[in-house]
N, C-alpha and C positions, 0 to 999 in steps of 0.2 A: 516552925510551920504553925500557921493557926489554923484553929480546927471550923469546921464548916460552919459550926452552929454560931462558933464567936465572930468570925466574918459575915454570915448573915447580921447579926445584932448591929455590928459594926456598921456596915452597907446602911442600914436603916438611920440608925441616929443620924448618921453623914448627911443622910437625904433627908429626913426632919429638918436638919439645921438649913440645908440649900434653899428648903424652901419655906422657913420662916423668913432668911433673909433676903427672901424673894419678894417677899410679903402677903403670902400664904397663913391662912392661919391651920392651926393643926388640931383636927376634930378629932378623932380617934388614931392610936397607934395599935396596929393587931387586934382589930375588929376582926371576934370570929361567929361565927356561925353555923353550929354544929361543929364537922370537921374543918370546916374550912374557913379561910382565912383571910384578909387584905391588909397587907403591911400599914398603908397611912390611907386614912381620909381626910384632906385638908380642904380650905375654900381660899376664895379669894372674888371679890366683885362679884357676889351673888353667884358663883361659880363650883361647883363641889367636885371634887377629881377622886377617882379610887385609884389608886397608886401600888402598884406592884415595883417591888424592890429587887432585884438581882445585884450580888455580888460574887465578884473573883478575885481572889490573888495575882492574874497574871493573865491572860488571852490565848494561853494554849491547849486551852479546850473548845476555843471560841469567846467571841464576845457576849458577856451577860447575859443582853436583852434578848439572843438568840434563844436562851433557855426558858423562856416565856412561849407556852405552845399552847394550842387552842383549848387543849382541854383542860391548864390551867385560869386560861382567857373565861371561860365560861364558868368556871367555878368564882371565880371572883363577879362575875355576872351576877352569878345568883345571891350571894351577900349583898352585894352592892341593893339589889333593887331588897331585900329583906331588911339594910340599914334603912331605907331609903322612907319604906314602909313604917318602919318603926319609929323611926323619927317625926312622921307625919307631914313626910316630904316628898309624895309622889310624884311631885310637875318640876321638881326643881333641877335646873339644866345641870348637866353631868357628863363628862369623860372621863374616861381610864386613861392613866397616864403610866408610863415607866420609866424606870430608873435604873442605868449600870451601873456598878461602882466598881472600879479595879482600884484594888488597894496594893502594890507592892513594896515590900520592904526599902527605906530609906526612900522613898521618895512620896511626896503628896497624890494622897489619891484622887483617881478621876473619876468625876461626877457626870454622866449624859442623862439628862432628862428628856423624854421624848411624849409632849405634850398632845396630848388624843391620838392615842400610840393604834385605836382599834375602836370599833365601835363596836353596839351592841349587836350578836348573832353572825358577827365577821368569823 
């Protein structure tokens, strides 16, 4: 069994990779901000996405992206517009995207990406 934290890392590079070869480039991995945290910020066509990542082993706890809940939503909110800031990119268009990854033993893991999964204060 792997353990929670190596499935998360896991989950992550997986979705990095999905979405270099999506043709995504990849601005930060684990942008944090104080405590808190946004797995990827990537761009693409003047487009910048904050990316929340879930992974599982298997679906019987639920699907991934269901463990994505508002009061995670809004803490990646507040990084987001603190990158956003700091980078000297207040006007620059942006969604929150996510990402499941069910990874099970012997078989290729599945990648769902869900492209402007939520908007800001949803």
């Amino acid at each position: 069994m792997v353990a929670a934290h190596d499935l998360g890392v896991l989950g992550e590079r997986l979705a990095a990779r999905y979405f270099r070869e999506h043709g995504y480039t990849i601005l930060a991995r684990n942008f944090r901000f104080g405590r808190r945290e946004i797995d990827l910020i990537v761009a693409r066509d003047g487009l910048v996405a904050f990316v929340e990542v879930k992974s599982r082993a298997g679906t019987g706890y639920g699907h991934p992206l269901e463990a994505i809940t508002a009061q995670k939503r809004r803490e990646i909110e507040r990084v987001a517009r603190f990158w956003l800031h700091r980078q000297g990119r207040p006007t620059t268009r942006c969604r929150f995207d996510a990402v499941g990854v069910v990874v099970r033993r012997g078989q290729e893991p599945i990648i769902e990406h869900l492209p402007d999964a939520w908007r800001l204060g949803e």
